[in-house]
Structures are given as structure tokens and as C-alpha cells.
C-alpha positions as CSV (number, residue, x, y, z in Angstrom):
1,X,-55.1,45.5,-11.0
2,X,-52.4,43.6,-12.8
3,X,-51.8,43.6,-16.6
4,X,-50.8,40.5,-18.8
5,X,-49.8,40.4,-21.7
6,X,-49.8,37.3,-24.1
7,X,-47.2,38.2,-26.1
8,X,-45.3,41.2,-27.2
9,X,-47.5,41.7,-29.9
10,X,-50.7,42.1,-27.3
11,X,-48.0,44.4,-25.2
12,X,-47.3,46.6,-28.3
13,X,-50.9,46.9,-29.3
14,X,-51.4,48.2,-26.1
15,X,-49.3,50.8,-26.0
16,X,-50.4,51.8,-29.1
17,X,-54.3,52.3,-27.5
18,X,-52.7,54.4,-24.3
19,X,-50.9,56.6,-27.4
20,X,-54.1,57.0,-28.8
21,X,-56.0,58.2,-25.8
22,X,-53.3,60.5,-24.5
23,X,-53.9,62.2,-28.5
24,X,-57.3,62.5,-27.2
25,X,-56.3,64.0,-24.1
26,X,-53.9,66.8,-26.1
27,X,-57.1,67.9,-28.0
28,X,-59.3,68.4,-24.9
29,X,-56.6,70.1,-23.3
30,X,-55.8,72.4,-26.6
31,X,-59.8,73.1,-26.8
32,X,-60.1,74.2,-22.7
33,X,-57.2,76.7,-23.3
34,X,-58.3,78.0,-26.6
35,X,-61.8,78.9,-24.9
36,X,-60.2,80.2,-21.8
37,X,-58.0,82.7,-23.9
38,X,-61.5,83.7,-25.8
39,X,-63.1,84.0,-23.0
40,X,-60.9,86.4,-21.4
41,X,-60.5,88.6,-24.0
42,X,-64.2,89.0,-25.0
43,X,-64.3,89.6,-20.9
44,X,-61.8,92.5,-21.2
45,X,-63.3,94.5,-24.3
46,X,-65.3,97.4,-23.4
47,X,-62.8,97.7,-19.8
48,X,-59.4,99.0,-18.4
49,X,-58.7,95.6,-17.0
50,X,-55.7,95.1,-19.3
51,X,-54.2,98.8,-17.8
52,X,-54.7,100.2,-21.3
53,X,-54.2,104.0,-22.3
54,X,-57.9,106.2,-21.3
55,X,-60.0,107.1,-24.4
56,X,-59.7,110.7,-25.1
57,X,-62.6,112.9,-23.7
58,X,-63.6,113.4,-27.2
59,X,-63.6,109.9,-27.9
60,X,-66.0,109.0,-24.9
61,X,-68.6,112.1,-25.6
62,X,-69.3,110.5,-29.0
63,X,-69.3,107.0,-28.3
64,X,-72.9,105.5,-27.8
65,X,-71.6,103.7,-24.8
66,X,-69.3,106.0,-23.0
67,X,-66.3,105.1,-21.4
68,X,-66.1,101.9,-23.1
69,X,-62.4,101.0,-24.9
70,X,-62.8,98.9,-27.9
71,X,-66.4,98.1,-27.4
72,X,-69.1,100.4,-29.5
73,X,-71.7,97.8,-31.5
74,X,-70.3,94.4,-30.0
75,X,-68.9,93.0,-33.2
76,X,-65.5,93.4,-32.2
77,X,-66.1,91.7,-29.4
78,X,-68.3,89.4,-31.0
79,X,-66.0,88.4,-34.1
80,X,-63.4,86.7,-31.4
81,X,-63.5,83.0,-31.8
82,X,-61.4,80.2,-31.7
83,X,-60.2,76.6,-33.5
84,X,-58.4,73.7,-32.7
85,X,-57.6,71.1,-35.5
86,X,-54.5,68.8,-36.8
87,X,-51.4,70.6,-38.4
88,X,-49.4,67.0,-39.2
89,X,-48.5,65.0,-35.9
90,X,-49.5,68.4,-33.5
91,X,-52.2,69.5,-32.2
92,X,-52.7,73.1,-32.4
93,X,-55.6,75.8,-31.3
94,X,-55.9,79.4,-32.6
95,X,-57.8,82.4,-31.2
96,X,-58.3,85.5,-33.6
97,X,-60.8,87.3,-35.4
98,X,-61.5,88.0,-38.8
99,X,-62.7,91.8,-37.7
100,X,-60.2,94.3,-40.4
101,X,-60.2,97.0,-37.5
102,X,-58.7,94.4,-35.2
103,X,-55.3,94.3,-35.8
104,X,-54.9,98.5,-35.5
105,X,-56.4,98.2,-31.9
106,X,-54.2,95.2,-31.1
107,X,-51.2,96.8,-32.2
108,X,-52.0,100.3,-32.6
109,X,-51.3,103.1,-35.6
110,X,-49.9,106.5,-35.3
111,X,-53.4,107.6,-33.7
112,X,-54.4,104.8,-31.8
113,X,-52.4,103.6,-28.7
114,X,-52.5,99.8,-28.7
115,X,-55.1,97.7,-26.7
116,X,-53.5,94.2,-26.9
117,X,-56.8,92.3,-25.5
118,X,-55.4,88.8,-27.6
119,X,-51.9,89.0,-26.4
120,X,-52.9,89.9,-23.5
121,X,-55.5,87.5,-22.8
122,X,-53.1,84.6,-23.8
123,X,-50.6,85.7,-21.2
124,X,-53.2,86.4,-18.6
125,X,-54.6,83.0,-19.0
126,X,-50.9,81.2,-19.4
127,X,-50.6,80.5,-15.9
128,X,-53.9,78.7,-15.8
129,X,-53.9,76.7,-18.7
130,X,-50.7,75.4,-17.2
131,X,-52.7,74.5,-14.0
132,X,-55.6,73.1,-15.8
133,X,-53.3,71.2,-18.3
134,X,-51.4,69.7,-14.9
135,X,-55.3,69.1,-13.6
136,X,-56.4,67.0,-17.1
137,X,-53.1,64.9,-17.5
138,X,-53.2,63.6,-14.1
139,X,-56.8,62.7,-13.7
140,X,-56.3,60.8,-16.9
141,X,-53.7,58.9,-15.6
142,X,-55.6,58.5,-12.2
143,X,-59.2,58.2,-13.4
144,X,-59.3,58.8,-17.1
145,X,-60.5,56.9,-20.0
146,X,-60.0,53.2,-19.9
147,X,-56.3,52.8,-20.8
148,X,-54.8,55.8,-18.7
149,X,-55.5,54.0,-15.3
150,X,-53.6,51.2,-16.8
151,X,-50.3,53.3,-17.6
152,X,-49.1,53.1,-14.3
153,X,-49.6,49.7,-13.8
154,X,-47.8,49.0,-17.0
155,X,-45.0,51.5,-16.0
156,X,-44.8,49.0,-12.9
157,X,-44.7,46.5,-14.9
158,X,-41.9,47.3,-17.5
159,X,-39.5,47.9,-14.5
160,X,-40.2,44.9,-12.9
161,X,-39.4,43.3,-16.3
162,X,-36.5,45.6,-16.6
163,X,-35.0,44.6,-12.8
164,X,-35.8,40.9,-13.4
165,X,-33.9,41.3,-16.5
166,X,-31.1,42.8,-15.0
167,X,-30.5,40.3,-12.2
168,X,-31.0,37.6,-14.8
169,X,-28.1,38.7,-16.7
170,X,-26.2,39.8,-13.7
171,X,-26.3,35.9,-13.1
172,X,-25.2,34.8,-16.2
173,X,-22.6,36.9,-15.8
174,X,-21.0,35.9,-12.8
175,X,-21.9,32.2,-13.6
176,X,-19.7,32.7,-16.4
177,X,-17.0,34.1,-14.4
178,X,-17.0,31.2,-12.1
């Protein structure tokens, strides 16, 4: 496939639709890791995955579900959610909860040891949101929407541009000399 451009105008207004699509492609990415990171830690409530402190005997004898940390109705569990949205130019993703008792298993009190299962999530999954950020950018530039497949061809393009300029100058020059 080869590009051409009219004019620098046509060139510019193309660069501005590849800008445009890699937005896109932050957004998606953003969204995947966001749902990875609240995925994992709904995963990890009501377990030891996360190598957290054992519940007290007492503790599990009156809890409806046993040996369970951090999971008794659900709602803790179920309260974890997640959005992705526009702060200015950036694209940014949260994952929280609005449940109160939250924050005192996350970070503990004086009686409670914490359970980090946010934190902990986010680091567990940090090594493969890198991966599957890696994955998305480069099948957008190999197969992606309709402009990304044209970036490296344009990429080609400007440094051809660039070399022709170069020896075209490098000419003048030495014309110049003579």
C-alpha cells in the first residue's frame, strides 16, 4: 500500500485521524485494565490468595460462611466496580468501592490486620496489563482500525521524504562549494 498525499494540508489532516484513533485505542486499553484489576479482586475476596493474616477462630465460628476473609453477605465484594472517563487531555480508569467498611479492611485499624485486595489486585494484575497493553498497540498498528495500518507506511514515507531531503540539500551544498 502506498500513501499520497495532495498536499500538506491532506498530510496534516491525516495525521490528525491516526491521533484520533490511537485516543480510541488509550480508552480500550484503560477499560481492559480497569476490568482486569476488578476482576481480580472480586476473585480474591472470601480467599487467602493474597497471603493475608488467618481470621481468628472466633471470627470463623460466627461467620455464616466459615473460613471466608472479607466475604460474609457478598456486598463487599459486590460494591467493587470500576470507571474510565476524560480528566482533560488523559485518559484515566478508577477501581474502588463506595462500601464505608472498605477502607478499614484495605488498610486495617487497631483490630483488624489489613487485607489489601485493591492494591493488591492492581499489582497482581500490573504485569499483565503491560502485556495486554503491548498486545492492543501493536495489533492496531498491524491490523487495527483503518488508519493504524497506514502509520507505518506513512512512517516510511516521512523518512524517505526526510533522506530525499537530505541528499537534496547535500547537493546544493556542494554545488555551491564548487
Amino acid at each position: 500500500m502506498t500513501l499520497k498525499f495532495s498536499s500538506l494540508g491532506s498530510f496534516a489532516a491525516h495525521l490528525l485521524t491516526i491521533e484520533a484513533d490511537l485516543k480510541l485505542s488509550q480508552e480500550v486499553c484503560v477499560e481492559k485494565a480497569c476490568r482486569m484489576v476488578e476482576k481480580e479482586a472480586k476473585t480474591a475476596i472470601g480467599t487467602y490468595r493474597y497471603d493475608w493474616p488467618r481470621l481468628e477462630p472466633e471470627t470463623v465460628a460466627r461467620k455464616a460462611r466459615g473460613d471466608t476473609p472479607l466475604l460474609e453477605t457478598g456486598e463487599l465484594r459486590d460494591s467493587i466496580e470500576h470507571i474510565v472517563g476524560r480528566e482533560g487531555t488523559e485518559v484515566v480508569g478508577y477501581v474502588g468501592t463506595n462500601n464505608p467498611i472498605a477502607k478499614y479492611h484495605e488498610l486495617g485499624t487497631r483490630h483488624i490486620p489489613p487485607r489489601s485486595f485493591l492494591g493488591e489486585a492492581a499489582m497482581r494484575q500490573e504485569h499483565k496489563i503491560h502485556k495486554m497493553m503491548e498486545r492492543t498497540i501493536a495489533a492496531t498498528f498491524d491490523r487495527g482500525g483503518p488508519h493504524y495500518r497506514e502509520l507505518r507506511e506513512l512512517f516510511h514515507v516521512l523518512h524517505m521524504a526526510y533522506e530525499e531531503t537530505k541528499k537534496l540539500a547535500d547537493d546544493l551544498l556542494d554545488e555551491d562549494e564548487q
